[in-house]
C-alpha positions, -999 to +999 in steps of 0.1 A: -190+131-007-207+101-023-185+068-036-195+047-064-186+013-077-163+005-104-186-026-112-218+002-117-236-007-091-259+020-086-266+027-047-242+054-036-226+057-004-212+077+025-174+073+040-186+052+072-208+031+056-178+018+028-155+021+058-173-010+073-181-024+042-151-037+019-164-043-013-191-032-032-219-051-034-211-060-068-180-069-062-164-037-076-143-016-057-157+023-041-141+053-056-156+087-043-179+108-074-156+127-079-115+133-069-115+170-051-093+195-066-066+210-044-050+245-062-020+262-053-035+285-030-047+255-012-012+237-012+008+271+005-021+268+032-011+230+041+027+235+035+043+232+070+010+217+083+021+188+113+013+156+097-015+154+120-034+182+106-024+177+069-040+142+075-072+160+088-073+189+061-072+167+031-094+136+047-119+160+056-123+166+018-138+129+013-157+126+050-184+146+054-205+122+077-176+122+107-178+155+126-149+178+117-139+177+154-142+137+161-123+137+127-094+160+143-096+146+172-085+108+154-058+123+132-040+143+165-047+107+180-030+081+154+001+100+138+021+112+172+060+109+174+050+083+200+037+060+178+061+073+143+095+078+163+098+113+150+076+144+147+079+145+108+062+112+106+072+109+074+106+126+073+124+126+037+163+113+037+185+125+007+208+104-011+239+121-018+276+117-021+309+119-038+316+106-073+319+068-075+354+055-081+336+051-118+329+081-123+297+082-120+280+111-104+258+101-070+225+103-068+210+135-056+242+158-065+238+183-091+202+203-101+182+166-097+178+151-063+167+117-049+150+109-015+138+082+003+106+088+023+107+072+057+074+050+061+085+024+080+093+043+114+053+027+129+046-003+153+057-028+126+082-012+108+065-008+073+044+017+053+013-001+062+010+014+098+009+046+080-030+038+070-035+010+090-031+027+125-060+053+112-079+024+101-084+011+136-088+042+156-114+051+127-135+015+132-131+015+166-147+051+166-174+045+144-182+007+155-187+026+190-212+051+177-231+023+161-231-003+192-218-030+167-191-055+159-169-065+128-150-093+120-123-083+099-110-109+069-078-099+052-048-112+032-016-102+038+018-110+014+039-098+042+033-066+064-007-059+061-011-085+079+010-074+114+004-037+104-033-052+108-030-068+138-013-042+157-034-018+152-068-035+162-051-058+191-075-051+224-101-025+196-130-031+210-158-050+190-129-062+164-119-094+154-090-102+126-094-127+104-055-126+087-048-150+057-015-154+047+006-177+026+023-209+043+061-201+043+061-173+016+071-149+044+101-137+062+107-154+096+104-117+109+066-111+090+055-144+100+066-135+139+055-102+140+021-121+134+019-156+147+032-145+184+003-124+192-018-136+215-052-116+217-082-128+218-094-108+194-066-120+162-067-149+145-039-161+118-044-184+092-017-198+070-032-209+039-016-238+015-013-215-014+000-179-027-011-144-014-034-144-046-052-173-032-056-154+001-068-127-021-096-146-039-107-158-007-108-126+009-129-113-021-153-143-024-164-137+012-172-102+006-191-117-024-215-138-002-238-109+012-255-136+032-226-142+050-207-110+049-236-099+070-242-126+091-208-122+106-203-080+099-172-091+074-157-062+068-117-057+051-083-037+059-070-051+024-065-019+004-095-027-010-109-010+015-112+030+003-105+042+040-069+025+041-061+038+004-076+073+011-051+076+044-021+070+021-025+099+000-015+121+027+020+110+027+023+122-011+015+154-001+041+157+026+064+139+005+059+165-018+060+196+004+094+183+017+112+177-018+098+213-027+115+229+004+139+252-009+158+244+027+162+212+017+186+216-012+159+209-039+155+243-059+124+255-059+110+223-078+075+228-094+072+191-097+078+162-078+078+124-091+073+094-069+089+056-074+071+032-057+073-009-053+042-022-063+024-055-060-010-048-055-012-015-065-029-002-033+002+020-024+011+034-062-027+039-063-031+066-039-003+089-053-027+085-087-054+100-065-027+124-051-019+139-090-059+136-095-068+159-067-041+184-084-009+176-061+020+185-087+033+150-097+056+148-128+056+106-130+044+081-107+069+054-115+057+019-106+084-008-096+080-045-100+097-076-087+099-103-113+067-108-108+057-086-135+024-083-142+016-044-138+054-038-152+038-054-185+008-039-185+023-006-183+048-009-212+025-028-236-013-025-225-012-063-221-026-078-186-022-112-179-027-130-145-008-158-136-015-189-121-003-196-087+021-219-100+037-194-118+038-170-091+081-165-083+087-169-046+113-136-047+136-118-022+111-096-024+082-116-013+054-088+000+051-081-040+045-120-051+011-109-064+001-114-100-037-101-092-036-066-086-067-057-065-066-019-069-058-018-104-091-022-113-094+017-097-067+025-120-084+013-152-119+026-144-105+061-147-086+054-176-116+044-193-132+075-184-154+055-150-173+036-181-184+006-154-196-015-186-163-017-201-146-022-171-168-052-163-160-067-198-124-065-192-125-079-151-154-099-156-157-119-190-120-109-203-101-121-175-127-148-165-124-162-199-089-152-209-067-146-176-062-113-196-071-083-215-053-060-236-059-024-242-026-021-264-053-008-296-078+016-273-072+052-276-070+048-232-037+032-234-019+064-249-028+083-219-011+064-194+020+085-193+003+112-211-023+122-190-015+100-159+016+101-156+026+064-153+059+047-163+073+013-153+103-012-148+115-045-129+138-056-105+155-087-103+175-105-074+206-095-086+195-060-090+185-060-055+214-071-038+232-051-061+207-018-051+215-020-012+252-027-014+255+006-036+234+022-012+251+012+022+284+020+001+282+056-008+252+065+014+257+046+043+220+037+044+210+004+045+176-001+027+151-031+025+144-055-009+113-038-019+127-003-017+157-016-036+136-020-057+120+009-062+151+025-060+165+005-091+144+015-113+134+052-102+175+056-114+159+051-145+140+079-148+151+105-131+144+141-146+169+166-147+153+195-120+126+170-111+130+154-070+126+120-074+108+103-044+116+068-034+083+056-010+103+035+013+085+001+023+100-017+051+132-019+073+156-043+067+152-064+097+121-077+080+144-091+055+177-102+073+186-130+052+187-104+015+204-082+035+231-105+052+238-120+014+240-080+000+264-070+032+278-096+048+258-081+081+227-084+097+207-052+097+196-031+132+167-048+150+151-025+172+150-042+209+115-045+208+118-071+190+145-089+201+142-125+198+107-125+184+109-160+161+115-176+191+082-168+207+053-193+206+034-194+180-004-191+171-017-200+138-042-218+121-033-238+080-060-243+061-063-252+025-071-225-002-110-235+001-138-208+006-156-227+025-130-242+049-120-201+061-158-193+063-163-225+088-137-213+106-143-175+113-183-188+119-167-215+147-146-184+161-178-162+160-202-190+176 
């Protein structure tokens, strides 16, 4: 298996050499040739697979140049009830319950059900540690069979960053590099972080938003000079290996809403809600439906920071300045650059790298937009992909976990609310609807005290973790400044 770049660029590469590489020379982003297609001969063969092995069955379709052993070997390794809290990994929780007092019939009764998929259960309590932790066993394996080092540069909006950090802490020939926005994180996200104290991880609060972060991270990879200097290389979702790692959670997502054990019916189809900032997470259950997995919608959730939610309904996209950038209750999807949409919108233009460079380069250079409202592409985003979209709000949020905690008794986190809120709005009849969970509460006390009065379940690990010492760099939003400062750290 080969990957290309959505920019054109015209070298083609193997899995480990993208793996240590970010982004493309050309600034684009790697996609494989081709998306391999799964049929449903292949799908009863992985149904009831351990997580583990599912991992390894459908990786090993886009990694030809790990051994198929090594490669075993580092799936058995990273997803263990040890590290997940639960041999599913990924286990699915149903919503269900009585009539409200309204009337109105809970979620999940009747033919059409709704779950939540558990992917917060790893070392830092969001989805992130479901790639993430693959992501450093995978470096620290191939880093070894080369004899080399990498400095890692990132941006985080919230839980990248400690899902980063946790899983390379003590990796050797790894150092992290983690931007992050001054104060636009939880106390909890900003803990989880600035209290580590290895060597090897480095924070650095920038003056700015996570898009700043972002266009830092991405001018970096843009200076090949230095980029190779200092072996920069990226766990920002950018990064093909982290994305790839994700789509195995669709699949077991799916096999578990298809369970006729489970209540569903014998579903054919499954659709997916997800909360969606930079796209990264959304954009691996669009290589999921690719590769063939059975995926009815893949219904994409904003905050009020809306830019994808636009897009989606009118074929408009349109950045916005930092400045108008909302700091939200749900504040890991303050984005209004969406790295990995650019993945999205070079298959929807049929992987025509010229166009796709007129819309990210000159359009958006020019503009801060572009607008495919008029091309023939746009009527194929719900046609043929399968995408549909909607916002949350504040109010919708707090609203969305008190209803939940209520008739459920499950207490969920902003983000999720928010995915939750609007997968209501399109639920199928006979069509599971999946909810990708994002984070647990803890991470976001203060929303959840305002929605219940309470605070939510801390585990004990982390008792008492924003009162540890701190260890953090601020920098302004300069280039040059975080490139000085990883070269000092490097020296």
């Amino acid at each position: 298996m080969l990957y290309l770049s959505t920019r054109g660029h015209t070298d083609r590469r193997h899995f480990c050499e993208i793996l240590l590489e970010g982004l493309a020379p050309d600034g684009g982003l790697y996609l494989p040739e081709r998306y391999p297609q799964v049929d449903s001969i292949t799908l009863a063969k992985w149904r009831g697979l351990p997580y583990h092995a599912l991992a390894f069955e459908i990786l090993s379709l886009y990694i030809d140049d790990i051994p198929p052993a090594d490669l075993r070997a580092i799936c058995r390794k990273t997803y263990t009830e040890e590290v997940f809290g639960t041999p599913a990994i990924v286990p699915l929780k149903k919503l269900e319950g009585p009539s409200t007092s309204s009337g109105r019939t809970a979620a999940g009764s009747g033919q059409t059900a709704v779950y939540l998929e558990a992917l917060s259960n790893g070392p830092t309590l969001a989805f992130k540690d479901m790639a993430m932790q693959l992501l450093g066993n995978l470096f620290e394996y191939e880093l070894a069979r080369r004899g080399e080092e990498l400095n890692i540069l990132g941006a985080t909006s919230g839980d990248t960053g400690s899902a980063a950090e946790y899983a390379m802490r003590g990796k050797k020939g790894v150092r992290v590099f983690m931007t992050s926005p001054r104060g636009r994180m939880s106390p909890f996200q900003q803990a989880q972080m600035f209290s580590l104290q290895d060597a090897n991880i480095h924070n650095i609060a920038i003056e700015g938003v996570f898009d700043d972060c972002q266009d830092i991270v991405k001018a970096v990879s843009n200076d090949l000079a230095f980029k190779r200097e200092y072996r920069i290389g990226t766990v920002n979702s950018i990064n093909w290996a982290r994305l790839v790692a994700q789509v195995v959670y669709y699949f077991a997502g799916y096999f578990q809403a298809t369970d006729p054990s489970t209540g569903s019916g014998q579903a054919d189809k499954v659709s997916f809600a997800v909360p969606s900032g930079n796209f990264g997470n959304i954009c691996a259950g669009h290589v999921a439906r690719m590769m063939g997995l059975p995926i009815a919608q893949l219904v994409l959730a904003t905050n009020e920071n809306d830019v994808l939610d636009e897009f989606f309904r009118t074929g408009v996209y349109r950045v916005r300045a930092s400045a108008d950038t909302h700091e939200t209750s749900s504040p890991s999807m303050d984005i209004s650059k969406a790295s990995n949409f650019e993945r999205f919108v070079f298959d929807l233009l049929e992987r025509d790298a010229g166009k796709l460079n007129q819309l990210f380069g000159e359009a958006l250079s020019r503009d801060g937009r572009f607008d495919l409202s008029g091309d023939a592409a746009f009527e194929n985003i719900r046609t043929r992909y399968g995408f549909i979209s909607g916002k949350s709000t504040h109010g919708d949020r707090l609203a969305t976990i008190r209803d939940t905690w209520e008739r459920f008794g499950t207490m969920i986190d902003t983000h999720t609310a928010d995915g939750l809120k609007v997968a209501r709005q399109f639920v199928q009849p006979g069509v599971p609807m999946v909810v990708l969970e994002t984070a647990l509460p803890i991470k976001f006390a203060a929303t959840i005290v305002e929605a219940l009065g309470r605070e939510p379940d801390r585990p004990a690990k982390f008792a008492g973790i924003e009162a540890l010492p701190k260890r953090v760099t601020v920098l302004p939003a300069d280039v040059e400044r975080v490139k000085a400062f990883v070269a000092a750290q490097c020296g």
